[in-house]
C-alpha positions in Angstrom: 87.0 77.6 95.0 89.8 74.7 95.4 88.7 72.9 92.0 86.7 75.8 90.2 83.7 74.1 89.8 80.0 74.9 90.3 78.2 74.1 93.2 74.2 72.7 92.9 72.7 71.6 95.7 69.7 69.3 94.8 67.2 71.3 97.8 67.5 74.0 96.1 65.7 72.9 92.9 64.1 70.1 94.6 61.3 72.0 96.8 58.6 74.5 96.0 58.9 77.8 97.3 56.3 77.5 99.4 55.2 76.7 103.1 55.1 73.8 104.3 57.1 72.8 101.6 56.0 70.5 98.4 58.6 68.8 96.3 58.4 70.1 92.7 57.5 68.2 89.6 60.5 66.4 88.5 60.1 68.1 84.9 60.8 71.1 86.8 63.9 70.4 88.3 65.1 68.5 85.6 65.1 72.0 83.7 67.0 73.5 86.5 69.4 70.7 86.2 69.7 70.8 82.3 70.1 74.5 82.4 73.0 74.2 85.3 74.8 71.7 83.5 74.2 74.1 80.4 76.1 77.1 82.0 78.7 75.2 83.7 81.4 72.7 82.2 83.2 71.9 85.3 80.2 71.6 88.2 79.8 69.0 91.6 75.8 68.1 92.3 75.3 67.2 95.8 72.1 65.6 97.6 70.1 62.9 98.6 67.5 62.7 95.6 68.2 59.8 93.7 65.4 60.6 91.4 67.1 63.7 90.5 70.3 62.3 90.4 69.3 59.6 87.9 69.3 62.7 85.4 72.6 63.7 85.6 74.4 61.2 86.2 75.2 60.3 83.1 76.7 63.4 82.2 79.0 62.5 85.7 82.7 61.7 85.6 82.8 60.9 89.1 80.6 60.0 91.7 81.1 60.4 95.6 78.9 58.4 97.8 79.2 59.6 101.5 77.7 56.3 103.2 78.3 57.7 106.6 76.8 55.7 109.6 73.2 56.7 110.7 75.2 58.3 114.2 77.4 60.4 112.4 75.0 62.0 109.8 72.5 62.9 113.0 75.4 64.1 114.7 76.5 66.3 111.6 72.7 67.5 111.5 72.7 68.8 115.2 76.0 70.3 114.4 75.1 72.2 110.8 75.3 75.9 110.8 72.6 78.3 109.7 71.8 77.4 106.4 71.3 80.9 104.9 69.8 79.6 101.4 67.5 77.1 103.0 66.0 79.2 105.7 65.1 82.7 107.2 67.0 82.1 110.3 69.0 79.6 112.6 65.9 79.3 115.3 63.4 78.2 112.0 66.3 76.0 111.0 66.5 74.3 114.4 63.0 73.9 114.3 63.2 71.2 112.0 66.0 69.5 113.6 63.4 66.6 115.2 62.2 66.0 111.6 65.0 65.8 110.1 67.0 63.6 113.0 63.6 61.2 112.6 64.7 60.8 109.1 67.7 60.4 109.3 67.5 57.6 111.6 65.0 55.8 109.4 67.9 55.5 106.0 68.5 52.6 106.3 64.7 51.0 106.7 63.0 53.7 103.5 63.0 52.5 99.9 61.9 55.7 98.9 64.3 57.6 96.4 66.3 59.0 99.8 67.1 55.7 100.9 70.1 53.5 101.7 68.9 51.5 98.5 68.3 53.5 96.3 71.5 55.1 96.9 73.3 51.7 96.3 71.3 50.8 93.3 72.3 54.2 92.2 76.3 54.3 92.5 76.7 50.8 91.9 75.4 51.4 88.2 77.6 53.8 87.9 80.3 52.8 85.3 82.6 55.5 86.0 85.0 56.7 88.4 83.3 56.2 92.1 84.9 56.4 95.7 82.4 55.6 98.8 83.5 57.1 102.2 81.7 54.8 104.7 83.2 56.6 108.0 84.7 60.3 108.5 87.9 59.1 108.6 88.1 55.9 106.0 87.2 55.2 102.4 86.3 52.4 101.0 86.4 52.0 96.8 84.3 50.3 94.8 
């Protein structure tokens, strides 16, 4: 790795093991999270739970906020490759492609804890260092 840090990616503590999924308690992945952030000093957090990313983020010395328009995240979705971790195989990964391009295109319109809002309230209460890309090929700071 480029910057020797560990990687956590927020589905994989956010989600039961079980089908159809059911997001775990947040007790539970904030025990996941604390015992990450335990066993790693230098670590980068990524995904789309502000609930979960209210816990850590005070133990954050940067935050990232890809603000991508809607276009280019459903774009990037069609585009993903198999997700090894998430699912069994590409076809049952595909499967969920129409769910996931649904919300997707919704972001800006939730105010759930995956939402456009959220998001905002979220990095712009961040004190520390922050950088928000808002396009694939500029960035804007806050």
């Amino acid at each position: 790795m480029k910057h020797n840090l560990s990687h956590l990616d927020l589905d994989n503590i956010a989600w039961k093991q079980i089908s159809p999924p059911e997001r775990m308690p947040i007790s539970d992945s904030e025990k996941l999270i604390n015992d990450f952030l335990t066993s790693h000093k230098r670590w980068v957090i990524e995904g789309c739970y502000s609930d979960l990313l209210e816990l850590v983020i005070p133990m954050a010395s940067d935050v990232v906020f890809l603000n991508l328009p809607i276009n280019e995240c459903i774009n990037n979705a069609k585009k993903r490759p198999w997700e090894q971790h998430k699912y069994e195989s590409k076809e049952k990964q595909d499967a969920n492609l129409k769910m996931l391009v649904d919300w997707i295109s919704m972001y800006d319109t939730r105010e759930d804890s995956f939402s456009k809002v959220a998001h905002l309230k979220l990095f712009d209460s961040f004190k520390g260092k922050k950088i928000m890309f808002s396009s694939m090929i500029g960035v804007h700071k806050r």
